[in-house]
PQR file of N, CA, C, O and H, with PARSE charges and radii, in Angstrom:
ATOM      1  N   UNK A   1       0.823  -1.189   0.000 -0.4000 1.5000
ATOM      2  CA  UNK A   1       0.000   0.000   0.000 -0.0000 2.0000
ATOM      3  C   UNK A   1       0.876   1.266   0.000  0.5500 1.7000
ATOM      4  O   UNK A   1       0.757   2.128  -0.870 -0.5500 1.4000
ATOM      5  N   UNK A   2       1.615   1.330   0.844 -0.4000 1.5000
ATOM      6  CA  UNK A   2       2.827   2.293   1.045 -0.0000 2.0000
ATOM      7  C   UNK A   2       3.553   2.544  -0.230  0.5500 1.7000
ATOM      8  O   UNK A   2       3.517   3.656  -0.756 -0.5500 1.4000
ATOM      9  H   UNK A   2       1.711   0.629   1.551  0.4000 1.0000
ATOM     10  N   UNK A   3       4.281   1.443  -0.798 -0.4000 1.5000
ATOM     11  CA  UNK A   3       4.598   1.400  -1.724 -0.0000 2.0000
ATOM     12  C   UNK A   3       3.916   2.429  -3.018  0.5500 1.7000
ATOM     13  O   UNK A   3       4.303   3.538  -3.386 -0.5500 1.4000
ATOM     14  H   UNK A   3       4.311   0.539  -0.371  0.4000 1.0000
ATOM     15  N   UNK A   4       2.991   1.753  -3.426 -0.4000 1.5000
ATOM     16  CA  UNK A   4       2.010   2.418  -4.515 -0.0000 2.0000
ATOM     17  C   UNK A   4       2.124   3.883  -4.375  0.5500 1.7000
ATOM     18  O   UNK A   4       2.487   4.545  -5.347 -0.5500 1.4000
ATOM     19  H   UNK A   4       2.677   0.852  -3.128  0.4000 1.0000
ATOM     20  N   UNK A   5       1.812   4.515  -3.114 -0.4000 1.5000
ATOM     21  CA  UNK A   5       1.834   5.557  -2.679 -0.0000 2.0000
ATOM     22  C   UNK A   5       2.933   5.966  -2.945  0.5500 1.7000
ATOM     23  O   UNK A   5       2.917   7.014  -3.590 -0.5500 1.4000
ATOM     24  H   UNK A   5       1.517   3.978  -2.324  0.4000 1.0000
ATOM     25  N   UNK A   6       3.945   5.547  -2.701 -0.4000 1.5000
ATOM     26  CA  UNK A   6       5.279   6.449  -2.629 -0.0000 2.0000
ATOM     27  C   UNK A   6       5.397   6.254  -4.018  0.5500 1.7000
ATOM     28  O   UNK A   6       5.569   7.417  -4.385 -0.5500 1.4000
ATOM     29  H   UNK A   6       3.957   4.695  -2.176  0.4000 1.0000
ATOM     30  N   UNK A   7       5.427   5.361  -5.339 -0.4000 1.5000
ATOM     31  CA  UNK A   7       5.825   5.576  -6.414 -0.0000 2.0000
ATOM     32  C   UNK A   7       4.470   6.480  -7.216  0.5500 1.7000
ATOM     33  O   UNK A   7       4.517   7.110  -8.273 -0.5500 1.4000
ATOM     34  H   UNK A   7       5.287   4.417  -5.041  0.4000 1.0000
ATOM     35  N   UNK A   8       3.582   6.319  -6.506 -0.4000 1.5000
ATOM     36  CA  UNK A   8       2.107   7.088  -7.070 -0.0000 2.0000
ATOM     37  C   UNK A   8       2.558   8.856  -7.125  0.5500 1.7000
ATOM     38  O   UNK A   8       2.185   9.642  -7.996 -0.5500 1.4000
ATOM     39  H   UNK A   8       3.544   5.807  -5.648  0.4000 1.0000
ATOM     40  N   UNK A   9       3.572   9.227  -5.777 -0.4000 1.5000
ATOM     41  CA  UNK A   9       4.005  10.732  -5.334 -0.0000 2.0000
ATOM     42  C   UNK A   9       5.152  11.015  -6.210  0.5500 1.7000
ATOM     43  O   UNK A   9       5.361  12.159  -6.615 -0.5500 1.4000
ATOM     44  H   UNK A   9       3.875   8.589  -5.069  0.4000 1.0000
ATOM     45  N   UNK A  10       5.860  10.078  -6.501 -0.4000 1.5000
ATOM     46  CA  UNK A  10       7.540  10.165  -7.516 -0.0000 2.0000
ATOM     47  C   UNK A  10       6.705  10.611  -8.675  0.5500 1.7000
ATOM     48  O   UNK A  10       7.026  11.563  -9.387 -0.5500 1.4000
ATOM     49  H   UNK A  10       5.691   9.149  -6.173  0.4000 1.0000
ATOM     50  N   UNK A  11       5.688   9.938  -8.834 -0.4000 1.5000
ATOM     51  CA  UNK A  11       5.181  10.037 -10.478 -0.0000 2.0000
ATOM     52  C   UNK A  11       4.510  11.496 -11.302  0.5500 1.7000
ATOM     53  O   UNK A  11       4.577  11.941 -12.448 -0.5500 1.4000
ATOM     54  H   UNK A  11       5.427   9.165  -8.256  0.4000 1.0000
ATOM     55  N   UNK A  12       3.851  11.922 -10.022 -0.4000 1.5000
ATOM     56  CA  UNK A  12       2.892  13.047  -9.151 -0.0000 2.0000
ATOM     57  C   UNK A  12       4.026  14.538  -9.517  0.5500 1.7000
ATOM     58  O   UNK A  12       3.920  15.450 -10.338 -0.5500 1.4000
ATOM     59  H   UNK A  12       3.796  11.561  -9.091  0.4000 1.0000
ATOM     60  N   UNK A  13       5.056  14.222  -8.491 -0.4000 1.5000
ATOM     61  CA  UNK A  13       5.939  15.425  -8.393 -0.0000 2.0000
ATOM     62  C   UNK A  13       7.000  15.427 -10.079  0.5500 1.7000
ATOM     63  O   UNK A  13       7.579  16.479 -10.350 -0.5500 1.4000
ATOM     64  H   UNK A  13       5.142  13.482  -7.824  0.4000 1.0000
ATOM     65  N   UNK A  14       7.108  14.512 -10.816 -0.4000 1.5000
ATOM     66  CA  UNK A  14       7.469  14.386 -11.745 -0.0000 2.0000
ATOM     67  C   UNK A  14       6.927  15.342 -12.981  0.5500 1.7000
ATOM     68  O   UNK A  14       7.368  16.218 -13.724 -0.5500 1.4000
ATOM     69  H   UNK A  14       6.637  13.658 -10.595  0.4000 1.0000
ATOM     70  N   UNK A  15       5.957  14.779 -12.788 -0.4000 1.5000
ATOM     71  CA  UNK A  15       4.629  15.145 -13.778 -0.0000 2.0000
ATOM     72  C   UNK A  15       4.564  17.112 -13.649  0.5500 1.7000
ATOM     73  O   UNK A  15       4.395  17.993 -14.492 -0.5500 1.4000
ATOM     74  H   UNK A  15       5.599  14.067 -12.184  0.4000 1.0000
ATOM     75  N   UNK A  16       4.826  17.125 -11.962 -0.4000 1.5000
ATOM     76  CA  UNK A  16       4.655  18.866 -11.863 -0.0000 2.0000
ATOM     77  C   UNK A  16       5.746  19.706 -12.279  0.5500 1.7000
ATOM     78  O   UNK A  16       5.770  20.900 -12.576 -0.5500 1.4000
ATOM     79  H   UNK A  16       4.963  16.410 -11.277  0.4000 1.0000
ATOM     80  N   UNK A  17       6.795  18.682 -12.230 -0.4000 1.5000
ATOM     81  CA  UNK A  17       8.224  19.638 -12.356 -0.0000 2.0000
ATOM     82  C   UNK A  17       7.946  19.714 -13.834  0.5500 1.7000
ATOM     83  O   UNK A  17       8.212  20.718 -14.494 -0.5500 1.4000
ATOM     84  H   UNK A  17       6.776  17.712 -11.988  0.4000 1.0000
ATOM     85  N   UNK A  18       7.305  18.428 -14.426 -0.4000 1.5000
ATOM     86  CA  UNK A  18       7.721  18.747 -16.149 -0.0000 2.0000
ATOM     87  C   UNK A  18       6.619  20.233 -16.724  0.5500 1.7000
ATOM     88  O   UNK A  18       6.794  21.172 -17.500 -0.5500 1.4000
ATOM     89  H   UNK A  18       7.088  17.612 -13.889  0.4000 1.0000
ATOM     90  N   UNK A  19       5.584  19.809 -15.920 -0.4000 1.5000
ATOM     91  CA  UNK A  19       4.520  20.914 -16.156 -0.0000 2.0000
ATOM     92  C   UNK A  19       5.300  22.693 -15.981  0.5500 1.7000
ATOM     93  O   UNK A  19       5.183  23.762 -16.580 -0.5500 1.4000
ATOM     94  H   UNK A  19       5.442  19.046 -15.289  0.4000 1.0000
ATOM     95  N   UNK A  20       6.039  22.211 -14.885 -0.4000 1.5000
ATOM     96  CA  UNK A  20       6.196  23.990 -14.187 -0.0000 2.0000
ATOM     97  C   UNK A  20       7.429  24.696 -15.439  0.5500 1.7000
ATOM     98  O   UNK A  20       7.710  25.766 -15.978 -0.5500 1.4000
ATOM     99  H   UNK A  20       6.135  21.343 -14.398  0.4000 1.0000
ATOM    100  N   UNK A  21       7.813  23.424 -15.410 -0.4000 1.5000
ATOM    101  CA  UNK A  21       9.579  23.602 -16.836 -0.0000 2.0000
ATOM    102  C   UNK A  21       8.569  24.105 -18.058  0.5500 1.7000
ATOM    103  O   UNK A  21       9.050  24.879 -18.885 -0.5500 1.4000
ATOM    104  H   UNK A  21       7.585  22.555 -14.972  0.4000 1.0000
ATOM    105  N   UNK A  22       7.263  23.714 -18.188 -0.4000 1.5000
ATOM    106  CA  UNK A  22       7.171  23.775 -19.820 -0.0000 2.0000
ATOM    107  C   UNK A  22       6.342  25.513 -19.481  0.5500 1.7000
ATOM    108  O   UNK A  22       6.334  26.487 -20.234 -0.5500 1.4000
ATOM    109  H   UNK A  22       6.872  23.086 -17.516  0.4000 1.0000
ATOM    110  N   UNK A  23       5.902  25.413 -18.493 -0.4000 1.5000
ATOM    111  CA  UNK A  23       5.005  27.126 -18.230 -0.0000 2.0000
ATOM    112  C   UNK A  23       5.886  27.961 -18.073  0.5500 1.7000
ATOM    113  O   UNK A  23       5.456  29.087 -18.326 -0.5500 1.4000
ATOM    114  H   UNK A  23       5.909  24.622 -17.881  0.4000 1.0000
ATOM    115  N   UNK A  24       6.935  27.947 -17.769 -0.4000 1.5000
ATOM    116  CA  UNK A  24       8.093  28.554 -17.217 -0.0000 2.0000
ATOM    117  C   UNK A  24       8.991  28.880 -18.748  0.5500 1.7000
ATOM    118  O   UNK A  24       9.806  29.799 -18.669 -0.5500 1.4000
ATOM    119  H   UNK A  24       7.284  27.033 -17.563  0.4000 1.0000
ATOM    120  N   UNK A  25       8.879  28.250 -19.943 -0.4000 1.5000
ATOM    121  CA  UNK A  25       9.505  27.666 -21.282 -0.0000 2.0000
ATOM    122  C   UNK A  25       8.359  28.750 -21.594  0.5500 1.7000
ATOM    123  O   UNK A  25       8.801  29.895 -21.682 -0.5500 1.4000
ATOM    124  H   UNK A  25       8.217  27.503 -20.007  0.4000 1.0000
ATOM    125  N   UNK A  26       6.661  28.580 -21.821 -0.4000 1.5000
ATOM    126  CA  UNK A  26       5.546  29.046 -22.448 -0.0000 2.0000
ATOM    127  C   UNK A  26       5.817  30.588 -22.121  0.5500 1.7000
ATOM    128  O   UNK A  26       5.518  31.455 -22.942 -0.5500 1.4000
ATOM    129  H   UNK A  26       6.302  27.649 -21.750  0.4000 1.0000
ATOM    130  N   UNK A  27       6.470  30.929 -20.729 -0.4000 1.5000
ATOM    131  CA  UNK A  27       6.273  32.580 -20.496 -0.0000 2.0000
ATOM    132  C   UNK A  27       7.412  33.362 -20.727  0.5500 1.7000
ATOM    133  O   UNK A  27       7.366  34.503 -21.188 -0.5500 1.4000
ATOM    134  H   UNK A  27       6.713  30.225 -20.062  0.4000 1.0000
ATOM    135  N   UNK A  28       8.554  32.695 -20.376 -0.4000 1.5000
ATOM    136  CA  UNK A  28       9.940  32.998 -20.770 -0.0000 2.0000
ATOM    137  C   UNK A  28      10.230  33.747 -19.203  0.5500 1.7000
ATOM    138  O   UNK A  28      10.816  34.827 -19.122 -0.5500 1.4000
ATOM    139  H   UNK A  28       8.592  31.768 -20.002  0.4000 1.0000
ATOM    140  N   UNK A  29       9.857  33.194 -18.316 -0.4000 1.5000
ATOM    141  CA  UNK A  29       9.542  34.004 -16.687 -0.0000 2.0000
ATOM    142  C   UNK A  29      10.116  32.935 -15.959  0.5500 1.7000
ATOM    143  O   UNK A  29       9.467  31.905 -15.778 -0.5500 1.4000
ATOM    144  H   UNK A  29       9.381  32.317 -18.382  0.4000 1.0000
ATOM    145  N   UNK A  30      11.233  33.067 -15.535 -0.4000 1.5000
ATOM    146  CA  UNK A  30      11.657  31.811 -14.761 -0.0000 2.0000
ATOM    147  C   UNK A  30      12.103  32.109 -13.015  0.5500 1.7000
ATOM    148  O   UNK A  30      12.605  31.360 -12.178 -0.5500 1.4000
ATOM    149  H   UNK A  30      11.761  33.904 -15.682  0.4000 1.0000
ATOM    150  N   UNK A  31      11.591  33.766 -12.941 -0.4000 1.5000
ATOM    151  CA  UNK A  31      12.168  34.072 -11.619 -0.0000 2.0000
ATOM    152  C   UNK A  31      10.786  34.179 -10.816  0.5500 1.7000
ATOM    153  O   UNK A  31       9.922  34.950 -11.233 -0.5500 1.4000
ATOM    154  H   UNK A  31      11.183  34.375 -13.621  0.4000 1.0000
ATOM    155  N   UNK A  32      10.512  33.182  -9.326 -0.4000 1.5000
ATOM    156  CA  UNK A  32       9.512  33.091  -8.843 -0.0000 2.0000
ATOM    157  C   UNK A  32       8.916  34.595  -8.859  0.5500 1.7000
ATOM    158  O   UNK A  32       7.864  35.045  -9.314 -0.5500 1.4000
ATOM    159  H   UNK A  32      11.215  32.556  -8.988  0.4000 1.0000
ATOM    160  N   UNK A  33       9.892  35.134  -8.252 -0.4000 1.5000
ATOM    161  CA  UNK A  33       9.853  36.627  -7.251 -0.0000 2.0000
ATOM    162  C   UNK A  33       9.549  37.735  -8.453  0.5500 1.7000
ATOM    163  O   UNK A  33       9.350  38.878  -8.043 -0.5500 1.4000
ATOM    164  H   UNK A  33      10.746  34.769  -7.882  0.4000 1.0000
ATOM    165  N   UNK A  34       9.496  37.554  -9.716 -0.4000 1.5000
ATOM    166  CA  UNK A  34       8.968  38.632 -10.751 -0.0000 2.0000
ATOM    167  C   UNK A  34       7.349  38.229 -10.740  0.5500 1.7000
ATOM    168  O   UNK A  34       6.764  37.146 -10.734 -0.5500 1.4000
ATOM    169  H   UNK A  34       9.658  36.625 -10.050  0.4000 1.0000
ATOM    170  N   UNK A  35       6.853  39.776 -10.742 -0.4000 1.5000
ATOM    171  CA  UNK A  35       5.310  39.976 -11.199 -0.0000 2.0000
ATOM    172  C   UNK A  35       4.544  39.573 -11.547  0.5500 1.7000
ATOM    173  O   UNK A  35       3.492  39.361 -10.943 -0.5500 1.4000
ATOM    174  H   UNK A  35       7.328  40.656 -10.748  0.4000 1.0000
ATOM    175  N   UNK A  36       4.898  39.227 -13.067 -0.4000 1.5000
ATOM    176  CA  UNK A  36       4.810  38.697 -13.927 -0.0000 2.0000
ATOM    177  C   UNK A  36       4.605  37.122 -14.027  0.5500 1.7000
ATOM    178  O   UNK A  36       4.169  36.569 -15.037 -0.5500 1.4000
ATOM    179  H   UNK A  36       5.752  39.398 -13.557  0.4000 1.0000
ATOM    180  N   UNK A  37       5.016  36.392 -12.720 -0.4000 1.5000
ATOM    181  CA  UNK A  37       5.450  34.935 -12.851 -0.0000 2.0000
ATOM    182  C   UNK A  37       4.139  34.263 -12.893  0.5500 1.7000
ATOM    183  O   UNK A  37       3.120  34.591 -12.285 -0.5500 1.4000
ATOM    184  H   UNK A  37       5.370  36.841 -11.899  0.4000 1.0000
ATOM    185  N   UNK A  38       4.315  33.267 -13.708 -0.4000 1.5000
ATOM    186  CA  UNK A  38       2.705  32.396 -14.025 -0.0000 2.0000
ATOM    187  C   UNK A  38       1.957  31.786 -12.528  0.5500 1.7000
ATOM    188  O   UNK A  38       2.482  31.012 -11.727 -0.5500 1.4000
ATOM    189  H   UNK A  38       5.143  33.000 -14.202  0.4000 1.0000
ATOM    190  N   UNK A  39       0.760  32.320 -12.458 -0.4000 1.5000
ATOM    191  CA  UNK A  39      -0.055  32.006 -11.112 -0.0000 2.0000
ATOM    192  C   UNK A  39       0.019  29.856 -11.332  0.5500 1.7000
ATOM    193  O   UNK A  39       0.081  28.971 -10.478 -0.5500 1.4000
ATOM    194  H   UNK A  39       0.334  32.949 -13.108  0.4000 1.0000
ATOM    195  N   UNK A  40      -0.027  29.803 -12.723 -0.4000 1.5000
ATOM    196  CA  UNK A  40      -0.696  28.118 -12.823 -0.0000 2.0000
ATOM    197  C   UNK A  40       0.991  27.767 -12.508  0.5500 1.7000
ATOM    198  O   UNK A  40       1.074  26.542 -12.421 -0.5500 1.4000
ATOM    199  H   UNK A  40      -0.078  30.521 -13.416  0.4000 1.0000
ATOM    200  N   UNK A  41       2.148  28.311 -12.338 -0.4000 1.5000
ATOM    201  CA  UNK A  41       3.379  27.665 -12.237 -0.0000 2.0000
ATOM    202  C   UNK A  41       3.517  27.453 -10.783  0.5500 1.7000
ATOM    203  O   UNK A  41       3.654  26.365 -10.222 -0.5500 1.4000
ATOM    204  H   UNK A  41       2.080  29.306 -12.409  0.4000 1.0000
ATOM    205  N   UNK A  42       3.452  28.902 -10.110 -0.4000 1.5000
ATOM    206  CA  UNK A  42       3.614  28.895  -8.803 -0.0000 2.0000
ATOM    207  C   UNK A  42       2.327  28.194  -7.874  0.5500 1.7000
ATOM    208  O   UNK A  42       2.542  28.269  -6.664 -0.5500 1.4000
ATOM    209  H   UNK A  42       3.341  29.785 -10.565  0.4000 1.0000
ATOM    210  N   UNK A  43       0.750  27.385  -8.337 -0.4000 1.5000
ATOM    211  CA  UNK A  43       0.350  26.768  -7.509 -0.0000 2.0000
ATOM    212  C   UNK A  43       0.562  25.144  -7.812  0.5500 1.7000
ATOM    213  O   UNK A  43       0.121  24.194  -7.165 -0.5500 1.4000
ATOM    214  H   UNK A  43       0.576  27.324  -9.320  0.4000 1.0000
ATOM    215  N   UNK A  44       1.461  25.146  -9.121 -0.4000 1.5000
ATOM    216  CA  UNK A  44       2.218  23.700  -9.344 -0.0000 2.0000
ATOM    217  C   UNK A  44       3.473  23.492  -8.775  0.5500 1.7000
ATOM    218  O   UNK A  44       4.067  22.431  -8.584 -0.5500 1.4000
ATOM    219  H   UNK A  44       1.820  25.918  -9.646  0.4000 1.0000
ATOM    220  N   UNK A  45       3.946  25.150  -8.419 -0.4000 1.5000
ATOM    221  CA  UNK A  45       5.214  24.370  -7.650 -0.0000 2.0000
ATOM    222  C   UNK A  45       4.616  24.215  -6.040  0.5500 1.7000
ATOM    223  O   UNK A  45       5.051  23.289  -5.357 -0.5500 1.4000
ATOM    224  H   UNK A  45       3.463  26.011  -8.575  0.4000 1.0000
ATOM    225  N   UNK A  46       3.716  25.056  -5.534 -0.4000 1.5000
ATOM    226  CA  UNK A  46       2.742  24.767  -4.201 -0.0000 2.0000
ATOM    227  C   UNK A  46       2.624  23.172  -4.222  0.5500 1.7000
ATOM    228  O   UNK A  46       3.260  22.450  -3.454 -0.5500 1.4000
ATOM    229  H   UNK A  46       3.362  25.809  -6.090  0.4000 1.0000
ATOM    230  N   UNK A  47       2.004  22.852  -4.900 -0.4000 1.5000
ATOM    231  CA  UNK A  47       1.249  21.288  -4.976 -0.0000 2.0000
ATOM    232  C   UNK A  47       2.589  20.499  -4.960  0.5500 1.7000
ATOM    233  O   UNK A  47       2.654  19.459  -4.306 -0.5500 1.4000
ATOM    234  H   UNK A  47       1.488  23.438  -5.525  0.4000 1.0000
ATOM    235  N   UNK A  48       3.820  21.029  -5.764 -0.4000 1.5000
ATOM    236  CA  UNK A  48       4.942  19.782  -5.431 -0.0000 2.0000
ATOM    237  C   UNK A  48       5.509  19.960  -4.286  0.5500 1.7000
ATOM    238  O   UNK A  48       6.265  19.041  -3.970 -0.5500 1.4000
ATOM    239  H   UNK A  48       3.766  21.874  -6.295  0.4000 1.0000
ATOM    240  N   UNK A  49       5.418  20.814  -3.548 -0.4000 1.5000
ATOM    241  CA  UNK A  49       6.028  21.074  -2.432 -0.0000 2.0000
ATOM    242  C   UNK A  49       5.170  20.065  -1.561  0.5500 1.7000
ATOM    243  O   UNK A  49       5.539  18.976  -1.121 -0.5500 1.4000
ATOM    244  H   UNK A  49       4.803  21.560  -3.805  0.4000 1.0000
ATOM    245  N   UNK A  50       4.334  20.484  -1.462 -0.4000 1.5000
ATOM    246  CA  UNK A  50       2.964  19.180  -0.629 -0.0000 2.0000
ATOM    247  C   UNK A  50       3.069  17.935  -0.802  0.5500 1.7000
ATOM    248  O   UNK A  50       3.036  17.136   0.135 -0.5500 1.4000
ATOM    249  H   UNK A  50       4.034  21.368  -1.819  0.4000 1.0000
ATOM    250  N   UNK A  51       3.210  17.605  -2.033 -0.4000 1.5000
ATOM    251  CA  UNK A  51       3.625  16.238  -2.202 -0.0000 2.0000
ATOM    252  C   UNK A  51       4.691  15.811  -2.206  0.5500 1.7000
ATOM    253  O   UNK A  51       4.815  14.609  -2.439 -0.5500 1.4000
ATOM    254  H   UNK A  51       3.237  18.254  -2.794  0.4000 1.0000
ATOM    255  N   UNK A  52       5.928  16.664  -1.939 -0.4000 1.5000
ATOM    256  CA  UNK A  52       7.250  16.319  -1.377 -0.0000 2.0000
ATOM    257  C   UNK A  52       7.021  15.907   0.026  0.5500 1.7000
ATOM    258  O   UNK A  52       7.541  14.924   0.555 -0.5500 1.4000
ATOM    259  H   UNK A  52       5.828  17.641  -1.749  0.4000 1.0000
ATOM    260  N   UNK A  53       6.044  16.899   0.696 -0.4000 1.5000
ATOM    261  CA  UNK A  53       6.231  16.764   2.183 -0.0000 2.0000
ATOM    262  C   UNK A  53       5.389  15.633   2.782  0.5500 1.7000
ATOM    263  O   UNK A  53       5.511  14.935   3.789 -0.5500 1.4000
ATOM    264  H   UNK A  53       5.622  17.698   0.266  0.4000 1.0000
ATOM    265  N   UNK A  54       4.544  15.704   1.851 -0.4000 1.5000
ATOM    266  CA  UNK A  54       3.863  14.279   2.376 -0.0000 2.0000
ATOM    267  C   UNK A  54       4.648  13.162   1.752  0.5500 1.7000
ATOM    268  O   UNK A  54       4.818  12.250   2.562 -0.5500 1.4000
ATOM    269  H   UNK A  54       4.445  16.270   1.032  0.4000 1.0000
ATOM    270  N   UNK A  55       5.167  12.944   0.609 -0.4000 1.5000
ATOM    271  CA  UNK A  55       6.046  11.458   0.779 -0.0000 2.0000
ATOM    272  C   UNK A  55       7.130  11.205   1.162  0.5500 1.7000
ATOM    273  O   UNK A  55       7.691  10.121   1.002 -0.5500 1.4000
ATOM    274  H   UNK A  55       5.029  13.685  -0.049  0.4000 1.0000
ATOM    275  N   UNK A  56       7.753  12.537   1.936 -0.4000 1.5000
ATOM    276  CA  UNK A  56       8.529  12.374   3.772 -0.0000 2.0000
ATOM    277  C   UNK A  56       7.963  11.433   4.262  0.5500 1.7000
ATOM    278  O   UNK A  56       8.342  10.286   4.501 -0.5500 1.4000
ATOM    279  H   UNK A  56       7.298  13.418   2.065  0.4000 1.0000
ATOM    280  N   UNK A  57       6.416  12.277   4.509 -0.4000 1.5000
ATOM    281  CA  UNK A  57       5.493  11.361   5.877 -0.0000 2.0000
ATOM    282  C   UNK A  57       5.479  10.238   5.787  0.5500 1.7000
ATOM    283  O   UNK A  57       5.936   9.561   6.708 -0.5500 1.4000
ATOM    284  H   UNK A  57       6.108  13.208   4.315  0.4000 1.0000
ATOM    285  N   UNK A  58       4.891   9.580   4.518 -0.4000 1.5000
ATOM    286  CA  UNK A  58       4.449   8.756   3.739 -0.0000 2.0000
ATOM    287  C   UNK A  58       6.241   7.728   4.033  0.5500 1.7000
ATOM    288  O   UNK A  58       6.026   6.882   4.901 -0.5500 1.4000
ATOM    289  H   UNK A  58       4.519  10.130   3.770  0.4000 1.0000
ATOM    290  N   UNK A  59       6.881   7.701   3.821 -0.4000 1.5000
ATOM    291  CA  UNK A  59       8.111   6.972   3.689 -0.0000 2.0000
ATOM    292  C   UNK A  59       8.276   6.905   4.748  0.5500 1.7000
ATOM    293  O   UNK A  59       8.170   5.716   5.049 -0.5500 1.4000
ATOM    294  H   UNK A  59       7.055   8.388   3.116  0.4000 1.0000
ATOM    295  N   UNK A  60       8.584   7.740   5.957 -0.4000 1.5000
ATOM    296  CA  UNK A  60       8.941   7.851   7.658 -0.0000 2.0000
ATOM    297  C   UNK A  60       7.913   7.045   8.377  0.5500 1.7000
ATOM    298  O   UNK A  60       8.164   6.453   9.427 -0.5500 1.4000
ATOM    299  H   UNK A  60       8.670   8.705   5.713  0.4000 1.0000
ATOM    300  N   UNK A  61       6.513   7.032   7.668 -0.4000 1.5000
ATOM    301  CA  UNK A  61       5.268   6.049   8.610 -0.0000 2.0000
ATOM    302  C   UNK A  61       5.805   4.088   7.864  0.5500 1.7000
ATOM    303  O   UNK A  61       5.792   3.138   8.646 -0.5500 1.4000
ATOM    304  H   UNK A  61       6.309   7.512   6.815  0.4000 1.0000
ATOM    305  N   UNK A  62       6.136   3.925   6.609 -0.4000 1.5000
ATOM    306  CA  UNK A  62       7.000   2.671   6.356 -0.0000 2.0000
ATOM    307  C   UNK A  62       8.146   2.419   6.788  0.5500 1.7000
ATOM    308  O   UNK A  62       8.613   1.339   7.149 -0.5500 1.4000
ATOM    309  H   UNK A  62       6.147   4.697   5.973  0.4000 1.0000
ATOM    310  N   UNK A  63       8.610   3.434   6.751 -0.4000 1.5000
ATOM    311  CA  UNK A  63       9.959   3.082   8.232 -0.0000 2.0000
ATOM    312  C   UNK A  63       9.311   2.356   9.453  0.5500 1.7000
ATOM    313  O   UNK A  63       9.416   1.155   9.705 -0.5500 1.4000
ATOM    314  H   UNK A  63       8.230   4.311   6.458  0.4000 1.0000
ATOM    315  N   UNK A  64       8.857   2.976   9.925 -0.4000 1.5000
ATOM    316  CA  UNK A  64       8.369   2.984  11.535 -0.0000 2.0000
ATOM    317  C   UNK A  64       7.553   1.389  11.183  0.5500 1.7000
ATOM    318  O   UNK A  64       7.831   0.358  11.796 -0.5500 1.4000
ATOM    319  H   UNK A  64       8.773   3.951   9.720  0.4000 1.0000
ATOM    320  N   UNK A  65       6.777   1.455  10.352 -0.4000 1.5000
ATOM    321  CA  UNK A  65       5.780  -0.026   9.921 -0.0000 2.0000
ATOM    322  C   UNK A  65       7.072  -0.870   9.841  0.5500 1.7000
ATOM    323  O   UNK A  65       6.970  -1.935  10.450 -0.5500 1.4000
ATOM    324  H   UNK A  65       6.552   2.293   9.854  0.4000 1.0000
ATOM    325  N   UNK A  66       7.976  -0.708   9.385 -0.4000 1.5000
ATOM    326  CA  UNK A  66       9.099  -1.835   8.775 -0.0000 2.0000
ATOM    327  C   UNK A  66       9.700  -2.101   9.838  0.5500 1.7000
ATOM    328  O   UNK A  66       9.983  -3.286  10.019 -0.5500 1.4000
ATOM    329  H   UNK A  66       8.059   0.157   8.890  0.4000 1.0000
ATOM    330  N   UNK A  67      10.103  -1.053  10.926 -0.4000 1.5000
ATOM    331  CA  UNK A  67      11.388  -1.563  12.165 -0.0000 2.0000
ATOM    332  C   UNK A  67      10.004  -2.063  13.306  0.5500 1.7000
ATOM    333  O   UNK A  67      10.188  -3.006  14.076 -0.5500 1.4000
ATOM    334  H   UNK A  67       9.872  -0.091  10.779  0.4000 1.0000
ATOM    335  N   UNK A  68       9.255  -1.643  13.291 -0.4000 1.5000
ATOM    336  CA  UNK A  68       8.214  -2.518  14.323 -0.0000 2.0000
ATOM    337  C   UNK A  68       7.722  -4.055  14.094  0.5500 1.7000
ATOM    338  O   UNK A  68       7.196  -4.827  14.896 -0.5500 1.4000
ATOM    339  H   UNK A  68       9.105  -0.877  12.666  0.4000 1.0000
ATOM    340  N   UNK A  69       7.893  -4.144  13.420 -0.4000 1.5000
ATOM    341  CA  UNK A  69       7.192  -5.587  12.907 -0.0000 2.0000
ATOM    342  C   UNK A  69       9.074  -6.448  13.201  0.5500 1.7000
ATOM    343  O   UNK A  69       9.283  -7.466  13.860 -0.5500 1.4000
ATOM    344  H   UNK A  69       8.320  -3.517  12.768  0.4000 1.0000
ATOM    345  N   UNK A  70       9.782  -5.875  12.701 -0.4000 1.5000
ATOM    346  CA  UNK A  70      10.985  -6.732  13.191 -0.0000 2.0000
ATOM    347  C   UNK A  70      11.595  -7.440  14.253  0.5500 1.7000
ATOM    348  O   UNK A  70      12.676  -8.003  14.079 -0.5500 1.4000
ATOM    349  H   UNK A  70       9.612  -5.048  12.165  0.4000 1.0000
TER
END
């Protein structure tokens, strides 16, 4: 179950980086901190950040499942 999850989040945050590279390519705007910077880039890099931090969690709760059962 864990598993799935964690390659389900690799696949997830993959998918956003390629997205944020090609909006970032579409505007020619690659600095967060300008004006100008694409709203759909910066709530795709939001969403990978989230799903970085949850497949921390997500990996640290299969740790803990893996050394308990031992």
């Amino acid at each position: 179950m864990f598993r799935n999850m964690i390659s389900n989040f690799d696949k997830m945050i993959v998918d956003l980086d390629r997205q944020i590279a090609a909006e970032e390519d579409r505007t020619r705007i690659k600095d967060t901190a300008h004006p100008a910077y694409s709203t759909f880039a910066t709530a795709a890099a939001k969403r990978r950040q989230n799903l970085l931090n949850l497949l921390a969690h997500t990996q640290s709760m299969l740790d803990v499942a893996r050394n308990y059962t031992k």
